[in-house]
C-alpha positions in Angstrom: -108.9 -12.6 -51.4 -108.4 -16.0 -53.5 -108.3 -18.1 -50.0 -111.7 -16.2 -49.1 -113.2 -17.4 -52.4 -112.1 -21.0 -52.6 -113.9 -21.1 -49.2 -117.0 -19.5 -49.9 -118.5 -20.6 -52.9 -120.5 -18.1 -55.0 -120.1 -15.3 -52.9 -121.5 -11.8 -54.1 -119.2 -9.4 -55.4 -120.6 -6.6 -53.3 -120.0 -8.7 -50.2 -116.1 -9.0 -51.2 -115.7 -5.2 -52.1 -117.4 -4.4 -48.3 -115.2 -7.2 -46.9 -111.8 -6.2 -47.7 -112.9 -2.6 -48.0 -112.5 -2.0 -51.9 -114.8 -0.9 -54.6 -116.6 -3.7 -56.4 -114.5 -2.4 -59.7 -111.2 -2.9 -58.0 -112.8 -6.7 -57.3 -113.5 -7.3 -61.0 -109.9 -5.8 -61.6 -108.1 -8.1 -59.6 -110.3 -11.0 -60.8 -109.3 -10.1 -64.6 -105.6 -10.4 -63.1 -106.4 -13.9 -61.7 -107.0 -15.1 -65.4 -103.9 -15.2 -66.0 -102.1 -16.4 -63.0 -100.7 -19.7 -62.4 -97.7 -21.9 -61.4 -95.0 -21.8 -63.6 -94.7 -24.4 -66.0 -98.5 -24.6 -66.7 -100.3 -24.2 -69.6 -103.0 -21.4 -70.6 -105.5 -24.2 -69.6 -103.7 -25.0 -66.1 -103.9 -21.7 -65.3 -106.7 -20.5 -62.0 -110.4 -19.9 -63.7 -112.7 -17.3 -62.4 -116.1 -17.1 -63.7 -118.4 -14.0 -63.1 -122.1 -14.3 -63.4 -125.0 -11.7 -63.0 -127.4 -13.9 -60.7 -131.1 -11.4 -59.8 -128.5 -8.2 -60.6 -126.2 -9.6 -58.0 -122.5 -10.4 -59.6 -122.0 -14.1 -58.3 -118.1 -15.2 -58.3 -116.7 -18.3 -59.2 -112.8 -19.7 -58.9 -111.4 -22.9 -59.8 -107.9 -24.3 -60.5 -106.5 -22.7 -57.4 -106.0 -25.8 -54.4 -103.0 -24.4 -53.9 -103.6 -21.4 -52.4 -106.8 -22.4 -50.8 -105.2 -20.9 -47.4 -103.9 -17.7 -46.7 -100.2 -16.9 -46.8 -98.4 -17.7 -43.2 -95.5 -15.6 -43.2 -92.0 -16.2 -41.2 -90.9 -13.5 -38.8 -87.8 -12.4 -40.7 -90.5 -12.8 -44.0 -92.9 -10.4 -42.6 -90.2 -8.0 -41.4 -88.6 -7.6 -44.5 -91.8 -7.1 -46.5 -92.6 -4.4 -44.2 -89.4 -2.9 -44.7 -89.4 -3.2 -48.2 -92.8 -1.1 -48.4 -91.6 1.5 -46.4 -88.6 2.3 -48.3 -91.5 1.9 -51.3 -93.0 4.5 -49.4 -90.4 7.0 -48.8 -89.7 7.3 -52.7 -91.4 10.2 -54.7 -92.5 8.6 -57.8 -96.2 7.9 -59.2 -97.2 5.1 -58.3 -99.9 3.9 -55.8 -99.1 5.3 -52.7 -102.2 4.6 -51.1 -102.0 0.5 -51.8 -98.5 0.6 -50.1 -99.6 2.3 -47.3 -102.6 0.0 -46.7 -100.9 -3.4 -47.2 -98.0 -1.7 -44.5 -101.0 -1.6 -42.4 -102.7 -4.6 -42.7 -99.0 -6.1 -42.4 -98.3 -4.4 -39.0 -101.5 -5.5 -37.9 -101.2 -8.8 -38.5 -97.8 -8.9 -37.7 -97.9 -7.5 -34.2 -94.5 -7.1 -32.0 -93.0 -8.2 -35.7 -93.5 -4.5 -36.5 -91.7 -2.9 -33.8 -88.9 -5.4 -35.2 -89.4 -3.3 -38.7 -89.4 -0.2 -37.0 -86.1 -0.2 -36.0 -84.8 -1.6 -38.8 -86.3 0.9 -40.9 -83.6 3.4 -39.3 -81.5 1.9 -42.2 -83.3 2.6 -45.2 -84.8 6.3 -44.4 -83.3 9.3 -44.3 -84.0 12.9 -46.3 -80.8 12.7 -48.1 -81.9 9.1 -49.5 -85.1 11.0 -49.9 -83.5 14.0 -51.9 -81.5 11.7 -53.9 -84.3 9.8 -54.9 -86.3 12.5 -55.9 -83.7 13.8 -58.4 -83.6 10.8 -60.1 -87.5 10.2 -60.1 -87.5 13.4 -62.1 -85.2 12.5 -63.9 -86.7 9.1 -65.0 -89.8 10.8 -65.8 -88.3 13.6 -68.0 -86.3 11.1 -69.7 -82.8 13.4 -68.7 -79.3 12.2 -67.8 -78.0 12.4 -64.2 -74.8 13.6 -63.2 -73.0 11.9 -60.1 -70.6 12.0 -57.3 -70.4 8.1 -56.1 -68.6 6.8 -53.4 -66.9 3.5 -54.2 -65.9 1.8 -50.6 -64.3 -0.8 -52.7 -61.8 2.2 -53.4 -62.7 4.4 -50.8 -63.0 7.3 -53.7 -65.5 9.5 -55.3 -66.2 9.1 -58.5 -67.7 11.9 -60.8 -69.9 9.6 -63.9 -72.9 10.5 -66.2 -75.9 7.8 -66.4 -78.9 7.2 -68.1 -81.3 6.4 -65.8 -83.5 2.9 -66.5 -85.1 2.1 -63.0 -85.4 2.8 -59.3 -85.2 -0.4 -57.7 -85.3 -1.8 -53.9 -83.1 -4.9 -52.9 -83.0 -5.8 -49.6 -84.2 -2.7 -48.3 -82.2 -0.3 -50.0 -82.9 1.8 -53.0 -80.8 1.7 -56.1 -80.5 3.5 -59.3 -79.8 1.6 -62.2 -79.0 2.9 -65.5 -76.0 3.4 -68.4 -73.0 4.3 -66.9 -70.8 6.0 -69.9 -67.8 5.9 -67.3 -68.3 1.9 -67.6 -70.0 1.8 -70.3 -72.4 -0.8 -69.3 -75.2 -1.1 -67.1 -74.6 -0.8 -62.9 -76.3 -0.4 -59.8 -75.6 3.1 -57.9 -76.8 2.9 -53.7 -78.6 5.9 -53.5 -77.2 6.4 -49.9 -73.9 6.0 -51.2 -74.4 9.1 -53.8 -72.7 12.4 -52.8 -74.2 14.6 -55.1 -76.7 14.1 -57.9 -78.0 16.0 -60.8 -80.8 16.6 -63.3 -78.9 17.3 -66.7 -80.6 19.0 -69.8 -79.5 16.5 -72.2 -81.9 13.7 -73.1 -81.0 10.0 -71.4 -79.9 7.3 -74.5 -79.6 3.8 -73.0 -78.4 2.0 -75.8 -80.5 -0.5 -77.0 -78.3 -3.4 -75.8 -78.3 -2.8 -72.3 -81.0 -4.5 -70.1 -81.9 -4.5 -66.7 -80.2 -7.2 -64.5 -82.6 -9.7 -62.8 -82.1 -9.1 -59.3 -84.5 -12.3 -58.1 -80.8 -14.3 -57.0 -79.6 -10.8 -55.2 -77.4 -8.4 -56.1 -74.2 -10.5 -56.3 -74.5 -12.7 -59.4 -71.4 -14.2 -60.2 -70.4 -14.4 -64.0 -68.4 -17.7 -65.8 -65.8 -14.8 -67.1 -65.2 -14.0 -63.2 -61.9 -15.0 -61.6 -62.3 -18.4 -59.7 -60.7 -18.2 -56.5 -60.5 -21.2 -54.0 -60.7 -20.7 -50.3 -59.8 -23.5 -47.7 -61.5 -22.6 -44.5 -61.5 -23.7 -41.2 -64.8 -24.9 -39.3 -65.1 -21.2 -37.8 -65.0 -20.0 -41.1 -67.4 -21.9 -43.0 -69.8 -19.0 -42.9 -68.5 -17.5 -45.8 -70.5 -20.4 -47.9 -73.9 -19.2 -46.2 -73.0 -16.0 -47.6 -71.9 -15.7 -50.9 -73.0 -17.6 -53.7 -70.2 -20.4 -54.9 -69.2 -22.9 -57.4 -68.4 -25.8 -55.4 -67.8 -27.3 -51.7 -65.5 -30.0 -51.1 -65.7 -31.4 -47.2 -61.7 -31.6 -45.9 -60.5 -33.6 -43.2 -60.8 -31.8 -39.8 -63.9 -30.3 -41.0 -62.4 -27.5 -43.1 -64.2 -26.8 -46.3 -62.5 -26.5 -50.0 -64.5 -23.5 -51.6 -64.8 -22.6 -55.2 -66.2 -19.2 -55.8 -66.2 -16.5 -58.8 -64.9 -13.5 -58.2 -64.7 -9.9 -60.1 -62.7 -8.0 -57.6 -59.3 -9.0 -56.6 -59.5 -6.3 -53.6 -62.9 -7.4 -52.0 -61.1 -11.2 -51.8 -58.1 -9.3 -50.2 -60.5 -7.8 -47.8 -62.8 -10.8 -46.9 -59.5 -13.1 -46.3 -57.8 -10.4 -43.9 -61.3 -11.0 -42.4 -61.1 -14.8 -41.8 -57.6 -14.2 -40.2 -56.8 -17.5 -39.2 -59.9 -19.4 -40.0 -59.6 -19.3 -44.0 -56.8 -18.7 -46.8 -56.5 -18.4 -50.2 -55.4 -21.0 -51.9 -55.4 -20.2 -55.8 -54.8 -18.7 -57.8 -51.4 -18.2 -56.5 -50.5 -14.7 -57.2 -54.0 -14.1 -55.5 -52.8 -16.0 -52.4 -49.5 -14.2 -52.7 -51.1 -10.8 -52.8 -53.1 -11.9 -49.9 -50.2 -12.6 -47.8 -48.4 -9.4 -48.7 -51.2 -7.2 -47.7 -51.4 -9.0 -44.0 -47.5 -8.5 -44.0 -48.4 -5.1 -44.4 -51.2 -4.2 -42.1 -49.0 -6.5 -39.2 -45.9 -4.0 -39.6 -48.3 -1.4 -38.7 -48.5 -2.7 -35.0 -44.8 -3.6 -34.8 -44.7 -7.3 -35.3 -42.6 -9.4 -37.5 
């Protein structure tokens, strides 16, 4: 709506609420939201001004402050896909909030996006599914009766169930997936549970107490966000293995001779670097810390013998 009205000048608020099919409330709404809306960094007086005046009983609108969005937004391919992905997992999840705003902006997204959307569709085959659904319900309930939830939780990292009790704090979607975070007492501390990775939820009758302490993690940089008390590991990797800096967030990058790269990464889990540097096979190695890199070399010792080689 804020590229429409830094193009027409004045326009009538009746003509904006017939335009983009609203009521002429839910256009005053959104203009009060504007008021407060700006780049960051700005101050109150940098932020985009919307005046509102009554002109023959006619509401006539005003913006300024806003060049910079004085076109719409042009959204990439893989943008516009995973918005629309996003929205549909949005959608699946029983909650109250408005359902009817998702489903619109999915459709003014698929519309606009055209053969994008059949792009969404079958990626969408990842994030749906009635025990996600079931799951998610559970919890909603629980968030909104303020209860404690029971779990069964797969750990791939261990390849075990776990059975923990958590207060629930938010249902959250990252990169198309729904997640439960809340106050694990097994860890004491907040985590993130994938909801298609929960065997078997429940609604307790005991009231949820997430201690006042624990906060919710900003998930704007992802889901992996290494800490300065992880372990730092160093990776030299070979020019067929350099993906793993396109992948995982790191500390530093030192170009080698022969086009090998010297990576510095923050780690919390001694098993997952096992894993990824089995992956690499010969195109990366550990290089410290060296009980790591001997631990590393002992588990492809292993996994060899069980073809029969040396």
């Amino acid at each position: 709506m804020l590229p429409y009205l830094r193009s027409h000048p004045s326009a009538k608020v009746s003509e904006v609420a017939a335009l983009f099919g609203v009521s002429e409330r839910q256009v005053i709404r959104d203009l009060q939201v504007l008021w407060f809306s700006g780049l960051p960094g700005l101050q109150m007086g940098d932020y985009i001004e919307v005046d509102m005046e009554a002109v023959e009983g006619e509401g006539i609108i005003s913006v300024s402050n806003a060049d910079y969005l004085a076109r719409p937004l042009r959204l990439r391919t893989d943008e516009a896909v995973a918005l629309i992905v996003a929205l549909r997992t949005l959608a699946s999840v029983p909650g109250s909030f408005e359902r009817g705003a998702v489903e619109r902006a999915i459709t003014k997204l698929e519309n606009a996006a055209g053969e994008v959307a059949e792009q969404a569709a079958a990626v969408q085959v990842q994030v749906d599914g009635d025990a996600v659904a079931d799951v998610a319900a559970t919890v909603r309930s629980a968030l909104d009766a303020k209860n404690r939830l029971h779990l069964s939780y797969w750990v791939p990292a261990r390849d075990e169930a776990t059975e923990r009790d958590v207060d629930p704090m938010r249902l959250v979607v990252v990169d198309g997936r729904l997640y439960l975070e809340g106050w694990c007492h097994r860890a004491e501390s907040v985590r993130l549970f994938r909801l298609d990775r929960v065997l078997d939820v429940k609604e307790l009758d005991v009231p949820a107490q997430v201690p006042s302490q624990a906060q919710p993690r900003d998930l704007d940089g992802g889901l992996f966000q290494p800490s300065p008390d992880d372990e730092l590991v160093t990776f030299d990797l070979a020019p067929a293995g350099r993906w793993v800096a396109d992948y995982y967030p790191y500390e530093s990058a030192e170009e080698r001779p022969g086009g090998e790269l010297r990576l510095r990464l923050r780690v919390r889990d001694r098993a997952w670097v096992r894993r990824l540097a089995l992956r690499l096979c010969g195109t990366g190695r550990v290089v410290e810390p060296a009980d790591l890199a001997a631990e590393v070399t002992a588990a492809a010792r292993e996994a060899l013998s069980a073809y029969g080689e040396r």
